[in-house]
Each structure stands twice: as structure tokens, then as C-alpha cells.
VEXDOBA-469731 format. One record per residue (C-alpha): x, y, z; residue number from 1; residue in one letter. Coordinates in steps of 0.25 Angstrom, whole numbers, plus 5000, padded with zeros to 4 digits. Example, Ala and Ser with C-alpha at 12.3 -4.5 7.8 and 13.67 -1.06 7.14 Angstrom:
+------+------+------+-----+----+
!   c1 !   c2 !   c3 !   i ! aa !
+------+------+------+-----+----+
! 5049 ! 4982 ! 5031 !   1 !  A !
! 5055 ! 4996 ! 5029 !   2 !  S !
+------+------+------+-----+----+
% end
This chain:
+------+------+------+-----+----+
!   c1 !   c2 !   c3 !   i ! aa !
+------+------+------+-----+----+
! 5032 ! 4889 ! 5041 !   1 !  X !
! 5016 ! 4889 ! 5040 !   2 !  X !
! 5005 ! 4880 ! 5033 !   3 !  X !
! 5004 ! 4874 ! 5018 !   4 !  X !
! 4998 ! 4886 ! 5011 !   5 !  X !
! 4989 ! 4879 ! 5000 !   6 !  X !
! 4978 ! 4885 ! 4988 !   7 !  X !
! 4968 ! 4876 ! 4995 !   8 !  X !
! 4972 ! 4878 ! 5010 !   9 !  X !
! 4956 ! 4885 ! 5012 !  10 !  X !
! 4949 ! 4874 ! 5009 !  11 !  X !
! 4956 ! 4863 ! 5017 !  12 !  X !
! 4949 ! 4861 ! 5029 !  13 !  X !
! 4954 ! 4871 ! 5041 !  14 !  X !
! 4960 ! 4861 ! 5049 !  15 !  X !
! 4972 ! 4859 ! 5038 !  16 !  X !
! 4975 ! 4875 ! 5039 !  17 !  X !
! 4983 ! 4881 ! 5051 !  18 !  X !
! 4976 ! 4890 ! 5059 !  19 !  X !
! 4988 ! 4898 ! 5061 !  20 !  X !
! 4994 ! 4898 ! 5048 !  21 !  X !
! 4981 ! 4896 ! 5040 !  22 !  X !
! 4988 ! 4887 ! 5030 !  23 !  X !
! 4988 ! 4872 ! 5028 !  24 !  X !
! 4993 ! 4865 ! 5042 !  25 !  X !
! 5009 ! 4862 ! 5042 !  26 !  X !
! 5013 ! 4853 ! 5050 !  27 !  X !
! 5000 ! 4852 ! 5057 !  28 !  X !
! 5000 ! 4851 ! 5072 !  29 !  X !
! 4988 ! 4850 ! 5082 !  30 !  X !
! 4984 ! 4855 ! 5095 !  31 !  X !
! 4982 ! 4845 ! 5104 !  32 !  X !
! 4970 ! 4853 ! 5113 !  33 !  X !
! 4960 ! 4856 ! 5100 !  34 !  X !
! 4965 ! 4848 ! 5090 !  35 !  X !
! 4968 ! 4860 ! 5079 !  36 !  X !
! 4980 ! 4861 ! 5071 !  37 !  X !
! 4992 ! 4871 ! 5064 !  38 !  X !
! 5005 ! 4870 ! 5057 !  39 !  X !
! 5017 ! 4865 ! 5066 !  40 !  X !
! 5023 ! 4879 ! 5062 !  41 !  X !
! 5010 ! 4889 ! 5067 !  42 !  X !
! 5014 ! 4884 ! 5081 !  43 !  X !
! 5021 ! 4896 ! 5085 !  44 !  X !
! 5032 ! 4897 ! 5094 !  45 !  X !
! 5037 ! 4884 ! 5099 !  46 !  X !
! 5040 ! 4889 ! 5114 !  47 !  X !
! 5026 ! 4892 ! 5117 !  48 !  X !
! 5021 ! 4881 ! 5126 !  49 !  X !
! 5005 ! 4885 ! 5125 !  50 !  X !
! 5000 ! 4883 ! 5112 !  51 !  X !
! 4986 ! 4889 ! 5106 !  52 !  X !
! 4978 ! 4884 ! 5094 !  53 !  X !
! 4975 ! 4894 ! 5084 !  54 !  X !
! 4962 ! 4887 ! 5080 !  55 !  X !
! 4955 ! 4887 ! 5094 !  56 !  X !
! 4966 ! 4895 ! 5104 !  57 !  X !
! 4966 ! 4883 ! 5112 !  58 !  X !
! 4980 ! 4882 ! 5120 !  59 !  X !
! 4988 ! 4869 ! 5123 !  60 !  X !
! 5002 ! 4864 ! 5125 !  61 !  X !
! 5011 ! 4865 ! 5113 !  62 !  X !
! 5014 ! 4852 ! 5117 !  63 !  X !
! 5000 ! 4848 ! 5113 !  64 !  X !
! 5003 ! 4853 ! 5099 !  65 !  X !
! 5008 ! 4842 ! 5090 !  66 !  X !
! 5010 ! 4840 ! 5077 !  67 !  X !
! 4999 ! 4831 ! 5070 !  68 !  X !
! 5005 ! 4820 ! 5059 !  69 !  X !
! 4991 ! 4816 ! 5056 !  70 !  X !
! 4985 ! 4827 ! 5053 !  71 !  X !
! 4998 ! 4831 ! 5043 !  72 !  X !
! 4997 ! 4816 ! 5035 !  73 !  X !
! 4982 ! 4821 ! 5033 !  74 !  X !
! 4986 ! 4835 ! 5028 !  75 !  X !
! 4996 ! 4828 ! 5018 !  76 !  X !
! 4983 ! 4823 ! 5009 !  77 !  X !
! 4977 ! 4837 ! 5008 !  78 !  X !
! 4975 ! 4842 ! 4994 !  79 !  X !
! 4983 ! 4855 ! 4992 !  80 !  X !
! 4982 ! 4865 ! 4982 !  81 !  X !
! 4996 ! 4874 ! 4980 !  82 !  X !
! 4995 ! 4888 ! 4984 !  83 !  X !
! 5004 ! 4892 ! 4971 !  84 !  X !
! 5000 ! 4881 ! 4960 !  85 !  X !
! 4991 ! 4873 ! 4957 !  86 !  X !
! 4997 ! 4860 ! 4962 !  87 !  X !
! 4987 ! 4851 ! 4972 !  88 !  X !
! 4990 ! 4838 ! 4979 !  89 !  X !
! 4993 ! 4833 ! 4993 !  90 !  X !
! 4997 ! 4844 ! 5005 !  91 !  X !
! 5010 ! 4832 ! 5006 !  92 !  X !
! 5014 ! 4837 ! 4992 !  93 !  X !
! 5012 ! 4852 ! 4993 !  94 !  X !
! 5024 ! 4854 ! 5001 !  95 !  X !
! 5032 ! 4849 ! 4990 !  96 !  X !
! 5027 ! 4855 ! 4979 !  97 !  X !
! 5029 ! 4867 ! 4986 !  98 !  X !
! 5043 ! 4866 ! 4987 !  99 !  X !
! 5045 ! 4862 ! 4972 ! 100 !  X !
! 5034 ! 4872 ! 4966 ! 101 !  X !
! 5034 ! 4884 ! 4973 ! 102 !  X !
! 5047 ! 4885 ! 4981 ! 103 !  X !
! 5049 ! 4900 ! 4980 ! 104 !  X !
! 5037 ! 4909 ! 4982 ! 105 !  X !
! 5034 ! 4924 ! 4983 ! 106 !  X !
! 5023 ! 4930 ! 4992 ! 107 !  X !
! 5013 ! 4936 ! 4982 ! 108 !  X !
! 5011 ! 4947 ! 4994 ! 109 !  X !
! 5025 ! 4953 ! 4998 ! 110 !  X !
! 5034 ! 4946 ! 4989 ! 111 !  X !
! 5044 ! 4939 ! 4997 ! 112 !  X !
! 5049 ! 4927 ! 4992 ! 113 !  X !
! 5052 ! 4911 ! 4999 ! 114 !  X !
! 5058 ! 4901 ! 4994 ! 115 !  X !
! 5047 ! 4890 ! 5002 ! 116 !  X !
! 5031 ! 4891 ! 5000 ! 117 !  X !
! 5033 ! 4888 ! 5016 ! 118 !  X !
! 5041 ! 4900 ! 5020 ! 119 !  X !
! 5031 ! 4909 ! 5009 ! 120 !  X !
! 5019 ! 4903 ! 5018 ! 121 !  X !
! 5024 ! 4909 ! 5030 ! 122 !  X !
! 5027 ! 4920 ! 5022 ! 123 !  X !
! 5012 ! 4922 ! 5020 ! 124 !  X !
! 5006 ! 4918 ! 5035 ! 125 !  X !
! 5015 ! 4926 ! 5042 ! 126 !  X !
! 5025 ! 4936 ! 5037 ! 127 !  X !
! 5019 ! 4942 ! 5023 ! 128 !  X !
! 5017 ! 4957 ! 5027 ! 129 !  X !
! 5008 ! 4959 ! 5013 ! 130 !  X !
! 4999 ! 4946 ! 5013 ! 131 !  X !
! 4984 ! 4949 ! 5015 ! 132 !  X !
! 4980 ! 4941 ! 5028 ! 133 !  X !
! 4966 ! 4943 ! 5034 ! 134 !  X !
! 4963 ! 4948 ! 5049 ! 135 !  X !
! 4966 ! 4941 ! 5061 ! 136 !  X !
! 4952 ! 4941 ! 5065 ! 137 !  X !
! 4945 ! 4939 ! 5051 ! 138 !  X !
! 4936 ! 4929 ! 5061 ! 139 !  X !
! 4930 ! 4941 ! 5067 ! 140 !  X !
! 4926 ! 4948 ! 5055 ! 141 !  X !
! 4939 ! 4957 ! 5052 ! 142 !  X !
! 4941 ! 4951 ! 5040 ! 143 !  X !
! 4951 ! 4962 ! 5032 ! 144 !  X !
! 4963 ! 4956 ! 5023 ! 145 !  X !
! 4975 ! 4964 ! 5028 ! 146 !  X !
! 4989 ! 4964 ! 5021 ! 147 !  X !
! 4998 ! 4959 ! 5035 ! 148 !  X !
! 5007 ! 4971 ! 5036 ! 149 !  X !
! 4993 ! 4980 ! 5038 ! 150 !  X !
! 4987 ! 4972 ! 5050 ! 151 !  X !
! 4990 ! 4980 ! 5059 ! 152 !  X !
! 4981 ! 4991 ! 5052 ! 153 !  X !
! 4970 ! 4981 ! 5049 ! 154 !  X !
! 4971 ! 4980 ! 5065 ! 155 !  X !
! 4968 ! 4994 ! 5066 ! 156 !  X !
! 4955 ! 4993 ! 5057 ! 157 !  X !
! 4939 ! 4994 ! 5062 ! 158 !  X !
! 4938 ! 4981 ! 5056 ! 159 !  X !
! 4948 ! 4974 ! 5064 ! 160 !  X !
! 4947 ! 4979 ! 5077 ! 161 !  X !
! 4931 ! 4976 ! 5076 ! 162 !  X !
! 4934 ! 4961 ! 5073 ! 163 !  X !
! 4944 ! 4963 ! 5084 ! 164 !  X !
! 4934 ! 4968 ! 5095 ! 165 !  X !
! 4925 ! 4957 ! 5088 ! 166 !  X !
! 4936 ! 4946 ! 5091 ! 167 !  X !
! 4937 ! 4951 ! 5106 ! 168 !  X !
! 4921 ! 4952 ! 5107 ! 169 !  X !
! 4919 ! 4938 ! 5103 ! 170 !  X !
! 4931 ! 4933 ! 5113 ! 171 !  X !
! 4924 ! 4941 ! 5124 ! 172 !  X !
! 4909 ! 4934 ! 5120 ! 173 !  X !
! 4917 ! 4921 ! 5120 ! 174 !  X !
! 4926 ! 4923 ! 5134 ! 175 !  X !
! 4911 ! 4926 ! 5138 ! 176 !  X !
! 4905 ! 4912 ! 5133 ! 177 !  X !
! 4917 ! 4906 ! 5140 ! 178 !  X !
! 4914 ! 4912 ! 5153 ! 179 !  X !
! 4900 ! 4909 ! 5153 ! 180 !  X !
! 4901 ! 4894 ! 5148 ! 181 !  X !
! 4911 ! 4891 ! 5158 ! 182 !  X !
! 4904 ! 4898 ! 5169 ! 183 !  X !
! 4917 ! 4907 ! 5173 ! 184 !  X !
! 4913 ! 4920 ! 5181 ! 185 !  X !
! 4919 ! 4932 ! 5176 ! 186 !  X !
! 4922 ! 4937 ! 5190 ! 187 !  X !
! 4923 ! 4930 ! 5201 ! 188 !  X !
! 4925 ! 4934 ! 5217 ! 189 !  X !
! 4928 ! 4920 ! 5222 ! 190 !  X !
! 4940 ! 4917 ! 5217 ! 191 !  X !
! 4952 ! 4924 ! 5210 ! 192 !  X !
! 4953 ! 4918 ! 5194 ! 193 !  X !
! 4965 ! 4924 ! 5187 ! 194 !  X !
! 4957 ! 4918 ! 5174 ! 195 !  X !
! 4945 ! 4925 ! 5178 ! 196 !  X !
! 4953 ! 4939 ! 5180 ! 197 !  X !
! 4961 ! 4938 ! 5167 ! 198 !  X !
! 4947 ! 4935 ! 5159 ! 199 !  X !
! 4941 ! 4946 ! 5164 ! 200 !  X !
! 4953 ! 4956 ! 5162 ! 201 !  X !
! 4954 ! 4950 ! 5148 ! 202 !  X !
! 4939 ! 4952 ! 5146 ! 203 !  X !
! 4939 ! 4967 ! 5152 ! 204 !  X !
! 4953 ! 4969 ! 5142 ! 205 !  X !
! 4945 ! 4963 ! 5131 ! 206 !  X !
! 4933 ! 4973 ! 5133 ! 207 !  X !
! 4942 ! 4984 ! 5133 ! 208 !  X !
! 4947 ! 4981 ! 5120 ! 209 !  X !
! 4934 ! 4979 ! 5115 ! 210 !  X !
! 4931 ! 4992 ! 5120 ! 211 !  X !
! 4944 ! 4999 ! 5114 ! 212 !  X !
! 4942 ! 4992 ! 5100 ! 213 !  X !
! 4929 ! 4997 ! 5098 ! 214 !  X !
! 4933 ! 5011 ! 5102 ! 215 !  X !
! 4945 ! 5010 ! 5093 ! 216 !  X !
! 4935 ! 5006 ! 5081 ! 217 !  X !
! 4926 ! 5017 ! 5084 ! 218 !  X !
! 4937 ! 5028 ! 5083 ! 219 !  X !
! 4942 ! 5021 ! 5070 ! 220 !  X !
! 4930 ! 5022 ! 5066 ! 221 !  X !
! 4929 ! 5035 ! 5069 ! 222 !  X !
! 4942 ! 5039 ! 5063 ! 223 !  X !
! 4941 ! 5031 ! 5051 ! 224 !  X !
! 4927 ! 5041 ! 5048 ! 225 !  X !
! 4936 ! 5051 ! 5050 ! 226 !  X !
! 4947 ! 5046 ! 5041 ! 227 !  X !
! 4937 ! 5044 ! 5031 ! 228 !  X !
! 4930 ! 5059 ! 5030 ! 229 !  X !
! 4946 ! 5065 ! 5031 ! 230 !  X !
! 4947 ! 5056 ! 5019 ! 231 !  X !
! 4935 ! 5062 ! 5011 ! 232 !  X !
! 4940 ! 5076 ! 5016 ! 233 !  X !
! 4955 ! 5073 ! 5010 ! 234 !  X !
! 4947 ! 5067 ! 4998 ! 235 !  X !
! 4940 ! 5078 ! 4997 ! 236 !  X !
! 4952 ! 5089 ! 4998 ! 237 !  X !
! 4961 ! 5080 ! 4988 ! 238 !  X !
! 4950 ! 5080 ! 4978 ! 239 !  X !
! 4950 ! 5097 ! 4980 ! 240 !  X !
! 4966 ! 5095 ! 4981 ! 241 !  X !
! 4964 ! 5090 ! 4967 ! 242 !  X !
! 4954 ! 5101 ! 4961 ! 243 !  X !
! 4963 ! 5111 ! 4964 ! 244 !  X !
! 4976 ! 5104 ! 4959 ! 245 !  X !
! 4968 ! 5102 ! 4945 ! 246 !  X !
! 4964 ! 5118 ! 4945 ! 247 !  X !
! 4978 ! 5123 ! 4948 ! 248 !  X !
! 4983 ! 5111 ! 4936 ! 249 !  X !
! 4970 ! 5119 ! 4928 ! 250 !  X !
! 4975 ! 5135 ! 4931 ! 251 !  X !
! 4989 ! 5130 ! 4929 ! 252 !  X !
! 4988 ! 5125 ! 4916 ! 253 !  X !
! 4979 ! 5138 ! 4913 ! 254 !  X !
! 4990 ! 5145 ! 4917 ! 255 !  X !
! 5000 ! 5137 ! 4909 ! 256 !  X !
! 4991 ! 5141 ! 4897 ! 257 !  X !
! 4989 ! 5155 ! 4902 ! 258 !  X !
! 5006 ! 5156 ! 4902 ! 259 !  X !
! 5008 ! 5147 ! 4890 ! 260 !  X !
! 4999 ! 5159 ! 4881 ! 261 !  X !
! 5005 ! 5170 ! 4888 ! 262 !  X !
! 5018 ! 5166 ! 4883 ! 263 !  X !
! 5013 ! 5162 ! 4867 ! 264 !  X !
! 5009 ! 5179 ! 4869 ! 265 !  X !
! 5021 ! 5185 ! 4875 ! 266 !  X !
! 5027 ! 5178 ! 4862 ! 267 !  X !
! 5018 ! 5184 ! 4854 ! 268 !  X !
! 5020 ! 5197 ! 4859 ! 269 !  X !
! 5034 ! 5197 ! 4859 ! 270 !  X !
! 5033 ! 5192 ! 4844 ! 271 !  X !
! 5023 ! 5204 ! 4840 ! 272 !  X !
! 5032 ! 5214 ! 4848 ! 273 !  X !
! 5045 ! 5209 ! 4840 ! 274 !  X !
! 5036 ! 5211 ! 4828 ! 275 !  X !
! 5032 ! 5224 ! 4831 ! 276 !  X !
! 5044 ! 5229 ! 4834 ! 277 !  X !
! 5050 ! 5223 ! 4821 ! 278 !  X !
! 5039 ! 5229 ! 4812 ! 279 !  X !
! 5041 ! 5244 ! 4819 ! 280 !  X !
! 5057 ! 5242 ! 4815 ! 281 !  X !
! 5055 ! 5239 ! 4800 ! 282 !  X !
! 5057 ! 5248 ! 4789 ! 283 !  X !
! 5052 ! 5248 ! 4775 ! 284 !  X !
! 5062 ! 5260 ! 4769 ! 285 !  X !
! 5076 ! 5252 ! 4771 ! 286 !  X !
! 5080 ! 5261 ! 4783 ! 287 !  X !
! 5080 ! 5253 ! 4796 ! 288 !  X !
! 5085 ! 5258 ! 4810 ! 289 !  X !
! 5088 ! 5247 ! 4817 ! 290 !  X !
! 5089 ! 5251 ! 4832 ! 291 !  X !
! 5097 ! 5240 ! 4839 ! 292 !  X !
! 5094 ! 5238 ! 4855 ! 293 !  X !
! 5103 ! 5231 ! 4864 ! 294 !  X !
! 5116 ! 5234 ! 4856 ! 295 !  X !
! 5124 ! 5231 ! 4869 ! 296 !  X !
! 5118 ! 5216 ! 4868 ! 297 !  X !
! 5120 ! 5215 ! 4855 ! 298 !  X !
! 5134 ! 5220 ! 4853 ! 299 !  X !
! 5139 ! 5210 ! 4865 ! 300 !  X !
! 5132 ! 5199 ! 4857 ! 301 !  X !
! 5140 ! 5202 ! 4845 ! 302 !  X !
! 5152 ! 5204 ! 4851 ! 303 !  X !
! 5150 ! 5189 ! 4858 ! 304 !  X !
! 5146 ! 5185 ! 4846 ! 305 !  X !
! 5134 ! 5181 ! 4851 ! 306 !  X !
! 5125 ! 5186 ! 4840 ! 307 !  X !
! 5134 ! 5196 ! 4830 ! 308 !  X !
! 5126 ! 5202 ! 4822 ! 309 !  X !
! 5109 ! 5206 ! 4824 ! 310 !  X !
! 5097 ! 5209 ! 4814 ! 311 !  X !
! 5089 ! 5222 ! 4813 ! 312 !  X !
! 5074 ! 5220 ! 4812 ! 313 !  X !
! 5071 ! 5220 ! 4797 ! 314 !  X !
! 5067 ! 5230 ! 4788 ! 315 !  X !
! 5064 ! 5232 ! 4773 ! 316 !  X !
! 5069 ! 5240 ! 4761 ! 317 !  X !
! 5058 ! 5246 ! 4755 ! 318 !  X !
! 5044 ! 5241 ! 4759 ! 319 !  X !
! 5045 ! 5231 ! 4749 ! 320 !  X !
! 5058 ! 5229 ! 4750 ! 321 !  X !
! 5068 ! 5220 ! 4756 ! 322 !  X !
! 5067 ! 5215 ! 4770 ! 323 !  X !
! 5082 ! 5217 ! 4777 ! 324 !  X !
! 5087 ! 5215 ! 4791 ! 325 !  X !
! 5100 ! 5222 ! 4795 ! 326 !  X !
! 5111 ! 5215 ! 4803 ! 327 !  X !
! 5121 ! 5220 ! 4811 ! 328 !  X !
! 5134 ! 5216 ! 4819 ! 329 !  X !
! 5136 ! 5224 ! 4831 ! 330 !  X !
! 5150 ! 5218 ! 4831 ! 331 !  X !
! 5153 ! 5217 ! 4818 ! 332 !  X !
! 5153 ! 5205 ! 4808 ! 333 !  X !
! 5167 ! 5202 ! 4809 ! 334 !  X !
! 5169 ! 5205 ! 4795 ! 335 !  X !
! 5174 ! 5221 ! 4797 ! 336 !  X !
+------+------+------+-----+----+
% end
């Protein structure tokens, strides 16, 4: 379980919102060392003995930890807007209205239901893969808003890993400021401090990754100019792609045409041949030679009954006579 999420939770003063949670404190309890506080629930793993304050990394005792009843009696009166409706009262009354108004909710992001705004909550601070959440180090200037499944690409990216070398250049500047104000030599060769020596490994690591992240960002820098102009090449070969496909789309409906034509005049000449030939068989006296090719065929056909019986071509009487047509059954009509 994390805090109350609430309509108007960023305008409340920051002392009511978790620093772990970033919603309305529940179950608010306070460290003992600095005074800040968190929900009961952002604690963490109950076994750990050493605790750390997220506000001011200050550790202590979780025995120093506790919860603080005054501080919850005066959240009770803060006025509360709901995050689904347009209810307001009293924090002490949201919890309710919750319970009877909205008890089953949806997440707008990936669609997963709950059956307790609670439960949906820490849906939303923790488990929801498809929630836009903004960068870790938003404080140091990266300040992308990322969908949580690709945080480990916005890890990757010259914007992050510049706020990330910012992050370790201002520890270093204060680590720095520490040593100076405190008067603590950075080497010493009167005594052995095993402080000493870890601070100065850490501080010769931390260089070295200061070192590596701006190599690193130089060669993605490099490698995003090169991404870029093999970008504007394949831009450049797709727009060629596409000419020739709408040329080859143009000659092959030419060619369509061009084949279209052609057949309308092989028709036309097979019509004018059939004409010719049946102007060059017609007779005007009433004598006709009717010269039968494929007899074979055609004397199968009638025997199959297939077609019984064929036309001659036609021919006329006088030349303004009758126009006749003879007919003839190679296999008889059946009748002799």
C-alpha cells in the first residue's frame, strides 16, 4: 500500500507528500534524526536495522523511526479534492468515500483492473509498465517523460547520461566542500585512515566514470550523426524506390493498353479474313461448290451426335435472286 492520491495533492504543502511515494502521507511516521516524514508503508524491508531518509539521506536506527499520531490527527482536517469526481471534504472522510464511490477502478494506462483505489495506487507508483513517469534525475536537468517499460532506453540517451555525469560532478564539488570545511587532508602519511582511503578510491572511481560517460556521449554523439545522414541516404533511396515503382505501375499499364488494342485487332482481322473468305465462296448463278475441309472431324461429330448436321456458306439464285444456305448431314438425318 502507498499514499492517498488526491486532485489537489500539488498544491498541499510538501510536508503532507511522501517523498518516496509522492502522494498524500499514509500512516505518516517520522525520523527521529531530521525530523522529516513518509508513509508507514515506504519504509521498505522490515529487517533492515539502518534506515536512510529519502528527503536528506541522513541514516539512523529504524528504531528511531516512529509513527507520528499528531502529525496524522492534523492531516485528518486537510481539505481533499477526489482524484475521480468532484467530491471535496476532509482527508478523514475520503477514505470512505473511496470505498463507496469508486471501489473498482481501471488503469487508464494498461488496463488492468482492482477492486480497491488502494491496491490501483500502488498499481500506479510502482507496477504499471505503461505509465508516463519522469526521469530519476529530473533535478539535474534530465527532464524526459518516459513510459516505465522503456527506462532502460531513456538510460541509454545523451540527455541522460549528461544529467548523470552532472549528478556525479556536483557530488564530487560537494565531497570537495566537505573536505575543505572540515579540514580532512586528502592523503595523509602519519597515520593509516581506512575513511580516508575509501574516499579517495571512491573519488578516483567517480572520475573514472566521469571520464567514461563523456567518452560514451561523445561516440553517441558521433554515432547518432551517423544514424542521422544513413537516415537521409535510405530516405533518399526509398523516394528513388518509389519513382521507379510508379514508372514500372506507368509502362505496365501502357503495356496493358498496348495488349488490350492488340487483341480488339487480331478480332478485327480474324472477322475481315472470315468475310473475305465468305465473299470469295458466293455465287450469283445458283451453282455452288461447297468444298468441305475437316470431313474427318466433322463426320465423328455427327456420328457423336455432337453437331449432326453443318451449313455451307451462302449463296444466291440469280443475282437478284434468293439467298440460300445448304445443309448437310454427314450421318444422316435419321429419317432414310
Amino acid at each position: 500500500m502507498v499514499g492517498i492520491d488526491a486532485r489537489n495533492q500539488n498544491i498541499l504543502d510538501q510536508k503532507y507528500i511522501c517523498p518516496v511515494c509522492a502522494l498524500i502521507i499514509r500512516d505518516p511516521v517520522q525520523f527521529i534524526g531530521c525530523g522529516h516524514r513518509q508513509c508507514q508503508t515506504c519504509l521498505g524491508n522490515e529487517d533492515q536495522r539502518e534506515i536512510t531518509c529519502p528527503r536528506c539521506q541522513t541514516k539512523m536506527l529504524r528504531t528511531e523511526v516512529h509513527l507520528d499520531r499528531g502529525f496524522q490527527n492534523e492531516m485528518k482536517t486537510l481539505l481533499i479534492v477526489c482524484s475521480w469526481c468532484q467530491w471535496d471534504d476532509i482527508l478523514d472522510n475520503y477514505q470512505n468515500h473511496l470505498d463507496e464511490s469508486h471501489p473498482n477502478r481501471t488503469c487508464e494506462y494498461c488496463g488492468e483492473q482492482f477492486n480497491s483505489t488502494n491496491n490501483f495506487n500502488a498499481h500506479k507508483v510502482s507496477a504499471c509498465q505503461k505509465i508516463i513517469v519522469e526521469c530519476l534525475l529530473k533535478d539535474f536537468g534530465c527532464n524526459e517523460r518516459i513510459i516505465r517499460a522503456n527506462m532502460k532506453e531513456h538510460y541509454m540517451t545523451e540527455q541522460h547520461q549528461k544529467s548523470v555525469s552532472k549528478c556525479i560532478r556536483q557530488f564530487l564539488s560537494h565531497d570537495n566542500d566537505r573536505r575543505i570545511d572540515t579540514g580532512c587532508p586528502r592523503t595523509t602519511t602519519e597515520s593509516y585512515n581506512p575513511d580516508t582511503i575509501q574516499f579517495e578510491e571512491l573519488h578516483g572511481i567517480l572520475n573514472i566514470l566521469v571520464g567514461g560517460i563523456e567518452a560514451l556521449t561523445n561516440d553517441g554523439q558521433r554515432l547518432s550523426n551517423e544514424s542521422l545522414q544513413a537516415q537521409i541516404t535510405l530516405r533518399t533511396l526509398e523516394e528513388q524506390l518509389s519513382g521507379l515503382k510508379l514508372s514500372m505501375e506507368e509502362s505496365n499499364g501502357f503495356l496493358q493498353g498496348v495488349n488490350y488494342n492488340l487483341d480488339i485487332l487480331r478480332q478485327d482481322f480474324t472477322s475481315l479474313q472470315e468475310n473475305i473468305n465468305d465473299l470469295q465462296c458466293v455465287s450469283y448463278d445458283g451453282i455452288f461448290i461447297w468444298k468441305i475441309t475437316n470431313v474427318k472431324e466433322k463426320m465423328m461429330d455427327a456420328q457423336s451426335e455432337r453437331q449432326t448436321s453443318i451449313y455451307s456458306p451462302p449463296f444466291y439464285s440469280s443475282p437478284n435472286g434468293y439467298k440460300m444456305r445448304a445443309r448437310l448431314y454427314l450421318n444422316g438425318d435419321g429419317n432414310a
